[in-house]
C-alpha positions as CSV (number, residue, x, y, z in Angstrom):
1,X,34.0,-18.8,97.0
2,X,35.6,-21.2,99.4
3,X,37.8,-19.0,100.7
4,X,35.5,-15.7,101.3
5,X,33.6,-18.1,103.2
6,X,36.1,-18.7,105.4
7,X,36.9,-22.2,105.0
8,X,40.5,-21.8,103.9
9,X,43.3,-20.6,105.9
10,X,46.1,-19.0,104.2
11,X,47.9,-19.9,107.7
12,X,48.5,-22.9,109.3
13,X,46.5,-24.3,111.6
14,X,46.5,-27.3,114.1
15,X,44.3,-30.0,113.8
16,X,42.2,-31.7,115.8
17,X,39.8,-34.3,115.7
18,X,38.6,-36.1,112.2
19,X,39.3,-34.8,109.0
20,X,36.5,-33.0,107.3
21,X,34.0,-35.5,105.2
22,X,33.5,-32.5,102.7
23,X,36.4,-30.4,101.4
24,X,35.8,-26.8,101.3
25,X,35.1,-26.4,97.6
26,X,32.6,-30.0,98.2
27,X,31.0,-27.7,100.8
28,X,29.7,-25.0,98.5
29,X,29.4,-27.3,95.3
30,X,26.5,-29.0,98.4
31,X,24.6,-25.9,98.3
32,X,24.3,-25.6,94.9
33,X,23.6,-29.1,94.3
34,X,20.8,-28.4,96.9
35,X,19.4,-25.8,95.4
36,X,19.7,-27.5,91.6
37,X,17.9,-30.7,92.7
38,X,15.8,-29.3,94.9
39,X,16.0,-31.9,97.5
40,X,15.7,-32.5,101.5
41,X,18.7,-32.9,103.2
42,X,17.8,-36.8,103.8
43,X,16.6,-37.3,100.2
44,X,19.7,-35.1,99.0
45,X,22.3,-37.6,101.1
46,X,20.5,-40.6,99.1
47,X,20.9,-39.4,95.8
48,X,24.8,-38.6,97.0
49,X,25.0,-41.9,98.0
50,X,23.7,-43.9,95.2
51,X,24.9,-40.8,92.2
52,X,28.5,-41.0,91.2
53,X,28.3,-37.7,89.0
54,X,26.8,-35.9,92.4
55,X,29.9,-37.2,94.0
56,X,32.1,-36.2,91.1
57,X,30.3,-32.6,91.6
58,X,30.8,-32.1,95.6
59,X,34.7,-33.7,95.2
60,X,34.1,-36.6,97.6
61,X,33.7,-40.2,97.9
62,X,31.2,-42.4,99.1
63,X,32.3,-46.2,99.3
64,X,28.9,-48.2,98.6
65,X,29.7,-50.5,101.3
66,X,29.8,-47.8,103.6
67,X,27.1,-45.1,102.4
68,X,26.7,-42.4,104.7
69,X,23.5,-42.2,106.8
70,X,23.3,-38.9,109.2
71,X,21.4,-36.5,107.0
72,X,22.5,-34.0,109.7
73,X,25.8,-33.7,108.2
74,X,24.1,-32.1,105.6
75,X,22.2,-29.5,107.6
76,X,26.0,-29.1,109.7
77,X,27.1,-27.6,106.6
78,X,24.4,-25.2,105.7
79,X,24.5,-23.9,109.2
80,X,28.3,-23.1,108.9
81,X,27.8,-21.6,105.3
82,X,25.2,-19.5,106.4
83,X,26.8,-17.8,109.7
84,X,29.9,-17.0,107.2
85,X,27.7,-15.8,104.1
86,X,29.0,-12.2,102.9
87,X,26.5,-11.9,99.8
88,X,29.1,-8.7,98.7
89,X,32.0,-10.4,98.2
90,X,31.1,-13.6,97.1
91,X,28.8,-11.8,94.6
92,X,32.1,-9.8,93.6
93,X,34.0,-13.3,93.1
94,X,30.9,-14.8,90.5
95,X,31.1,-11.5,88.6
96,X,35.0,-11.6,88.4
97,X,34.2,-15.8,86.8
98,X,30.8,-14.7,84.9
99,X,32.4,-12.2,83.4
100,X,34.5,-13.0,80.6
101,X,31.1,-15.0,78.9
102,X,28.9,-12.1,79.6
103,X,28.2,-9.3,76.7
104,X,26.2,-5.6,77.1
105,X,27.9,-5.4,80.1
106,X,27.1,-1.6,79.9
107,X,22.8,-2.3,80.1
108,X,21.2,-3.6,83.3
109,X,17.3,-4.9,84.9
110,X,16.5,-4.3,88.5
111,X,13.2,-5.2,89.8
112,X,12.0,-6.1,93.1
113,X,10.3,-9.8,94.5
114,X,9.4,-11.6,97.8
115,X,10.8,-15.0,98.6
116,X,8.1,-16.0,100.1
117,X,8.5,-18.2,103.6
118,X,7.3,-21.5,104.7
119,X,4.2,-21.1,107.1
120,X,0.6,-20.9,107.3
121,X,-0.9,-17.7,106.8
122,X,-0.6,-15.9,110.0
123,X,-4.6,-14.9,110.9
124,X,-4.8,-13.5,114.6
125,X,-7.1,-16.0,115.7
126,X,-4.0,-18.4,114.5
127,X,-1.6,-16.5,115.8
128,X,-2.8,-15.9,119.4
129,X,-4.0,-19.5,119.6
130,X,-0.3,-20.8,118.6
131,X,0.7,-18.2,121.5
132,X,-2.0,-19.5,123.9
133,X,-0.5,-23.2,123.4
134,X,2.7,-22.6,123.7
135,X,2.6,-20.8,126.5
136,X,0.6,-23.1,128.0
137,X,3.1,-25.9,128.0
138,X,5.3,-23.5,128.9
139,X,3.7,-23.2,132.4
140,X,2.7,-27.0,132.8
141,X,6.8,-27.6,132.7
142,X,7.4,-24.9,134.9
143,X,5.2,-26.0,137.8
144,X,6.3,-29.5,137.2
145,X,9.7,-28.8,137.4
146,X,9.0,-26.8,140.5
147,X,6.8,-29.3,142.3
148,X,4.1,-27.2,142.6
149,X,0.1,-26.9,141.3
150,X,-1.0,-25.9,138.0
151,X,-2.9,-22.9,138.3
152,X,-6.1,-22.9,137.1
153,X,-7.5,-21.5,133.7
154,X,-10.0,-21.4,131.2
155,X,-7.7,-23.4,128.7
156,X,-10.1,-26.4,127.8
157,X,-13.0,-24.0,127.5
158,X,-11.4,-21.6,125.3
159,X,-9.7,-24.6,123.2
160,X,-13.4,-26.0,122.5
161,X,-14.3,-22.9,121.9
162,X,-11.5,-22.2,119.3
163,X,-12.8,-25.8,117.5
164,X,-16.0,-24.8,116.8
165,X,-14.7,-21.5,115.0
166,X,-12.4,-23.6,113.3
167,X,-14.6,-25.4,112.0
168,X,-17.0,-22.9,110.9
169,X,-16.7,-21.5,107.0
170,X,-17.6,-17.9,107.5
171,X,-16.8,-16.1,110.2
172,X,-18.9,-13.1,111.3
173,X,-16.9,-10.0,112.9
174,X,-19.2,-10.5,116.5
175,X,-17.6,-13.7,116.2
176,X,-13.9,-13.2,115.0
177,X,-14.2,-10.5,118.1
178,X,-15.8,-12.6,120.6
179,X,-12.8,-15.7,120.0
180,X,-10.2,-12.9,119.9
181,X,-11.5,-11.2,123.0
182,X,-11.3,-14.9,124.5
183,X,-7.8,-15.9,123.5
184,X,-6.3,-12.5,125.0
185,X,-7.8,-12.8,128.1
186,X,-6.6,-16.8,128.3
187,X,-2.9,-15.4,127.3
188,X,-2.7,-12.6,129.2
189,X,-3.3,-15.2,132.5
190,X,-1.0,-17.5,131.8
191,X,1.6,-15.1,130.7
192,X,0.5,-13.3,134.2
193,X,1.3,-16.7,136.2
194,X,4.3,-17.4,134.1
195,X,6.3,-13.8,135.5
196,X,4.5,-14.4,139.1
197,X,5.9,-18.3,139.3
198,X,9.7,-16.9,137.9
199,X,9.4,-14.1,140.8
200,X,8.4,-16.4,143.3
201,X,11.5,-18.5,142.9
202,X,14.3,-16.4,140.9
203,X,16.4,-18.3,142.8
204,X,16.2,-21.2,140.4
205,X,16.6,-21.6,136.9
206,X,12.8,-21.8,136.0
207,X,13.1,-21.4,132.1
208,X,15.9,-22.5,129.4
209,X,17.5,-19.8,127.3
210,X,15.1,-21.1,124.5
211,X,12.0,-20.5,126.6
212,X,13.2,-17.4,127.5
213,X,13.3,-16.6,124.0
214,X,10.3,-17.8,123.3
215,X,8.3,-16.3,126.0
216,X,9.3,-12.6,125.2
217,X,7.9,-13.2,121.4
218,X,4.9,-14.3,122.9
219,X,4.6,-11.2,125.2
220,X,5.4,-8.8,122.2
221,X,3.2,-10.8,119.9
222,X,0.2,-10.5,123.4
223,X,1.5,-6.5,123.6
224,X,0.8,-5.9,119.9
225,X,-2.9,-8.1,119.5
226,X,-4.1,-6.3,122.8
227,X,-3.3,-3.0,121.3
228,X,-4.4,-3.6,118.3
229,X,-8.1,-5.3,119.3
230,X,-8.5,-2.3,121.5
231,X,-8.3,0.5,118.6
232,X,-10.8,-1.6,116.8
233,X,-9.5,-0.9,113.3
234,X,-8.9,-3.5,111.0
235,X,-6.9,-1.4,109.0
236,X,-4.7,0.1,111.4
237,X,-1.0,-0.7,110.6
238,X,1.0,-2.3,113.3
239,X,4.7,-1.2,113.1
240,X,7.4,-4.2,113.4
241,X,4.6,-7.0,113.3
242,X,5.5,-10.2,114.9
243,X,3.3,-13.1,112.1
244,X,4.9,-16.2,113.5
245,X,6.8,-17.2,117.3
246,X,8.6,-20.1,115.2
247,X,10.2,-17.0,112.7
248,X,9.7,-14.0,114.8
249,X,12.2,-12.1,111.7
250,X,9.1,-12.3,109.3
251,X,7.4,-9.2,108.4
252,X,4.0,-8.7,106.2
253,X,5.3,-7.2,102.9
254,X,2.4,-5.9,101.2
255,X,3.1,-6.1,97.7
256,X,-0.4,-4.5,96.0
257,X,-0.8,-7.8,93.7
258,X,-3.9,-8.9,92.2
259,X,-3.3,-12.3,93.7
260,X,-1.4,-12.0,96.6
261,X,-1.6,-8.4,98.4
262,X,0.4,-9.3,101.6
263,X,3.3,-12.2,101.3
264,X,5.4,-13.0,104.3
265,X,9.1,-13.4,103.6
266,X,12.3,-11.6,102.2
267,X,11.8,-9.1,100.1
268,X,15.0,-8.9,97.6
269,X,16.1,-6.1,94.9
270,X,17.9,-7.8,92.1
271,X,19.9,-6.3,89.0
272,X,19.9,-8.5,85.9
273,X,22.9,-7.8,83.5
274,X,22.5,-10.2,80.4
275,X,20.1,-12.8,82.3
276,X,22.5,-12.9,85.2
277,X,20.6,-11.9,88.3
278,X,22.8,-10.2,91.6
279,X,21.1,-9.4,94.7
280,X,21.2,-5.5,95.7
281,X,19.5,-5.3,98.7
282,X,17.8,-8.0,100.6
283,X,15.9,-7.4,104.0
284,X,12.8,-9.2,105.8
285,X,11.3,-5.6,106.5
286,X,9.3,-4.0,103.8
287,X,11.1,-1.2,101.9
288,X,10.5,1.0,98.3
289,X,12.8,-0.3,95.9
290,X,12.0,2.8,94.1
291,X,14.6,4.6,95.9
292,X,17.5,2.0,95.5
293,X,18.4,2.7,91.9
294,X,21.4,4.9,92.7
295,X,22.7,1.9,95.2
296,X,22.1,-0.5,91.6
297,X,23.9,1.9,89.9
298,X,27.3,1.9,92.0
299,X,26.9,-1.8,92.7
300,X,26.7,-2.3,89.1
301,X,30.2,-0.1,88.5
302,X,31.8,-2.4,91.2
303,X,30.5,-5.7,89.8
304,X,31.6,-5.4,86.0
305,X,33.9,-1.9,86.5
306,X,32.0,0.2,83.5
307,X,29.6,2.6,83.5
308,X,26.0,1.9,82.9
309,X,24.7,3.5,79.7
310,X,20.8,1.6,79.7
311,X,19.0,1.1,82.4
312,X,15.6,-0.8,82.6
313,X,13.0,-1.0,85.9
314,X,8.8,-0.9,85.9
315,X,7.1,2.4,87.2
316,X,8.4,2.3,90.9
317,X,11.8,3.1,89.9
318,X,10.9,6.1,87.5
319,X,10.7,9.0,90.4
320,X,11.4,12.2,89.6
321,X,14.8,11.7,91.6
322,X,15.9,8.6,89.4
323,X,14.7,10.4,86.5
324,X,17.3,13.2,87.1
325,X,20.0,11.0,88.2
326,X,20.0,9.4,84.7
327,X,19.8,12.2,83.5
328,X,22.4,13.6,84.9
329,X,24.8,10.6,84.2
330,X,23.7,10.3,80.5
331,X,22.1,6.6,81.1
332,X,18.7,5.9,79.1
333,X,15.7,4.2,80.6
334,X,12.6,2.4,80.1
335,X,10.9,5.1,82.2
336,X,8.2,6.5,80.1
337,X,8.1,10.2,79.0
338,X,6.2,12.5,80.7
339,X,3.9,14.9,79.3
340,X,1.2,14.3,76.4
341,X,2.5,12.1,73.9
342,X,4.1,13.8,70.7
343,X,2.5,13.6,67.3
344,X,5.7,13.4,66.2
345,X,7.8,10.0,64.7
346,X,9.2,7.7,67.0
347,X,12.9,8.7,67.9
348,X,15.6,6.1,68.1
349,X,15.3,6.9,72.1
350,X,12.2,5.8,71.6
351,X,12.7,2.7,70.6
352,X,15.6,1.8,72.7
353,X,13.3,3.1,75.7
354,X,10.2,-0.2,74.5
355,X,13.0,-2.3,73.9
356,X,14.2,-2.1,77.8
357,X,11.1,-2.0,79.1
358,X,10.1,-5.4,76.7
359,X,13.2,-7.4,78.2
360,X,13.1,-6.1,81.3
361,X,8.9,-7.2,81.4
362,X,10.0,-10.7,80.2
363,X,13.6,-11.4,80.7
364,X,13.5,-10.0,84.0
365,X,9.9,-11.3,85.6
366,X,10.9,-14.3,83.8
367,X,13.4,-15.5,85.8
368,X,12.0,-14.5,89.1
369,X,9.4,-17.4,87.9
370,X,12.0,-19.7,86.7
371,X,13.9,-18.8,90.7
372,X,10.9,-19.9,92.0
373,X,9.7,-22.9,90.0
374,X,13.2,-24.6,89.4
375,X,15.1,-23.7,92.5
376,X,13.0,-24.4,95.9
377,X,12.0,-20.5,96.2
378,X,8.3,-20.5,95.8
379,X,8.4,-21.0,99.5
380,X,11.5,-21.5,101.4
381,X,12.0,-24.3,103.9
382,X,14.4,-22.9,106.5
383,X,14.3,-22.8,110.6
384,X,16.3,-19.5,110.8
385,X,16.6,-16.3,108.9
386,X,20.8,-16.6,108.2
387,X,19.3,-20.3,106.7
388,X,16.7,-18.5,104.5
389,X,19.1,-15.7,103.2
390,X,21.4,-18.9,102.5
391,X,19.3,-20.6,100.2
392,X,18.0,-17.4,98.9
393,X,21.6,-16.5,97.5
394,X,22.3,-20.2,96.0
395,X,18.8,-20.5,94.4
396,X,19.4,-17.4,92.2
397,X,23.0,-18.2,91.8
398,X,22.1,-21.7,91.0
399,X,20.0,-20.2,88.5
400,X,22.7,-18.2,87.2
401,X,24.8,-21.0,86.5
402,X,22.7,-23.2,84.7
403,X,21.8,-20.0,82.3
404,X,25.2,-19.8,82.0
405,X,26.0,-23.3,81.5
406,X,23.4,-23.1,78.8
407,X,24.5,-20.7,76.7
408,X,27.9,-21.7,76.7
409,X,26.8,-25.4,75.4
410,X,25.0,-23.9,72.9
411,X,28.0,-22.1,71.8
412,X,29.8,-25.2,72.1
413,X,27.4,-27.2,69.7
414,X,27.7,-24.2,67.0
415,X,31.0,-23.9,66.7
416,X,30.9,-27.4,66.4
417,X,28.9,-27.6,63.7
């Protein structure tokens, strides 16, 4: 894994400056010790410190007289990992080492989840009021820097009047308009005095490359709430929604769930192969996973280099589309027959087709839960999107490996005995 990440040369190559603390195979042991112990990088640097078998693990060495204290060298690494992450090949390299310990390599899962991100849940009243103080700032350091007054604006009226609906339980729609109705007209302003203040004097650097950023979210977040308070439908769908300015790559994924509807996060297409989980698809925007069974399919012939003969997924996947690709390949499914049920006896198809559907409803769902319970996915703490896919792909191959590791100690202990 090491070296699809780039962190071994095959050619030689002058150094400079201090010797890596980690070694390349230490860097990636990190992640999934991360992932397994589901610690913060200061609180993972700790236990490294004070945890010979950690050390042992990551193939370095801490001398306890001179434990190491910058808890950014942790988050260094993950930031390299994750602008070199190729989920492809590295999954191609696991398969190639899972392999060998794996049987039915011919029968495969695929469902569909959403790694849920780290933030509040994006109401507009929250939304435009996080836009309304940023922005804010925003201006106050542009006119200090420039030497000149701060225009004037509603700000302290509207942020009393944003604490008192806070505070309030139940919100009325007059109400949830009227603070609405307030906030664009306060953002609109200052984003109206930011432009005229950077026209005014384009001759100097008014705003840093990170304001810059930050400003046009907030004027595609303003461009999308101003459109969308006009039509006056709630249920109107708003096409590439902007939920957060810290994570502007977050998109609603409405799931249909009878506990959560909408989650906010990556939604990720798995295939399972003998309780091994791979990812097929991953992506931030919302997407049918109904129509990605012929990509599982081929990924599936790459991975493990047979051809699948049993294939399980719920309802989504059982289109008439997938139903005649299978058809067509000769692979049974869990898909249930169509038609009226038959008086007649159950058929070893039949049987094979509950027995798929069974695992797939436990086996499958099952580790999405243990993913997310085990392995810091319920809600993932990351800054950027590359971060997020990062610890996405070492939680479920974390997971993976201690399936694996299991089964092979249980093996281990029979043979044994």
């Amino acid at each position: 894994m090491a070296v699809n990440f780039g962190l071994v040369s095959n050619h030689p190559v002058r150094k400079r400056g201090r010797k890596s603390f980690f070694s390349p195979e230490g860097k990636v042991a990190l992640m999934f010790l991360k992932m397994y112990t589901q610690l913060s990088a200061p609180k993972l640097l700790e236990q490294l410190n004070g945890n010979v078998h950690y050390q042992i693990f990551c193939d370095v060495y801490v001398n306890p007289l001179c434990p190491l204290t910058n808890y950014k060298l942790i988050d260094d690494i993950t930031s390299e990992l994750s602008d070199k992450l190729k989920i492809q090949q590295q999954q191609n390299v696991l398969a190639d080492a899972w392999k060998p310990y794996m049987k039915e390599l011919d029968t495969f899962h695929t469902d569909a989840t959403c790694y849920e991100s780290e933030m509040r849940y994006p109401t507009d009243q929250k939304l435009l009021w996080e836009c309304v103080g940023k922005s804010y700032r925003m201006m106050c350091d542009i006119c200090l820097r420039l030497g000149i007054h701060r225009p004037r604006t509603k700000y302290l009226d509207v942020e009393k009047a944003n604490m008192e609906y806070v505070k309030q339980r139940k919100h009325k729609k007059s109400q949830q308009r009227r603070i609405i109705r307030r906030l664009l007209n306060l953002l609109g302003k200052i984003l109206r005095e930011i432009r005229r203040m950077m026209r005014e004097h384009n001759e100097q650097e008014v705003l840093t490359v990170r304001e810059q950023s930050t400003l046009s979210i907030i004027t595609k977040v303003y461009r999308q709430q101003k459109n969308h308070f006009d039509n006056n439908d709630p249920r109107e769908s708003i096409p590439d929604r902007n939920v957060s300015t810290s994570k502007p790559y977050v998109r609603p994924i409405v799931r249909g769930k009878e506990v959560k509807n909408v989650e906010f996060g990556a939604k990720c297409n798995n295939i399972q192969v003998d309780g091994i989980s791979f990812i097929e698809k991953l992506s931030f925007n919302a997407f049918n996973e109904g129509t990605r069974l012929g990509h599982c399919i081929k990924m599936h012939k790459r991975l493990f280099g047979v051809d699948a003969k049993k294939i399980g997924g719920d309802t989504g996947y059982a289109g008439t589309a997938n139903r005649d690709l299978c058809k067509e390949l000769g692979i049974q499914t869990s898909f249930v027959k169509r038609g009226r049920p038959s008086a007649e006896k159950k058929r070893e198809e039949d049987f094979i087709r509950q027995e798929l559907a069974r695992v797939r409803a436990t086996q499958m769902e099952g580790s999405f839960g243990t993913q997310k319970e085990h392995y810091a996915m319920r809600r993932i703490k990351a800054r950027k999107k590359k971060t997020e896919i990062l610890y996405i792909f070492f939680g479920i191959h974390t997971a993976n490996a201690v399936h694996l590791a299991g089964r092979l100690a249980g093996l281990q202990e029979t043979k044994a005995a």
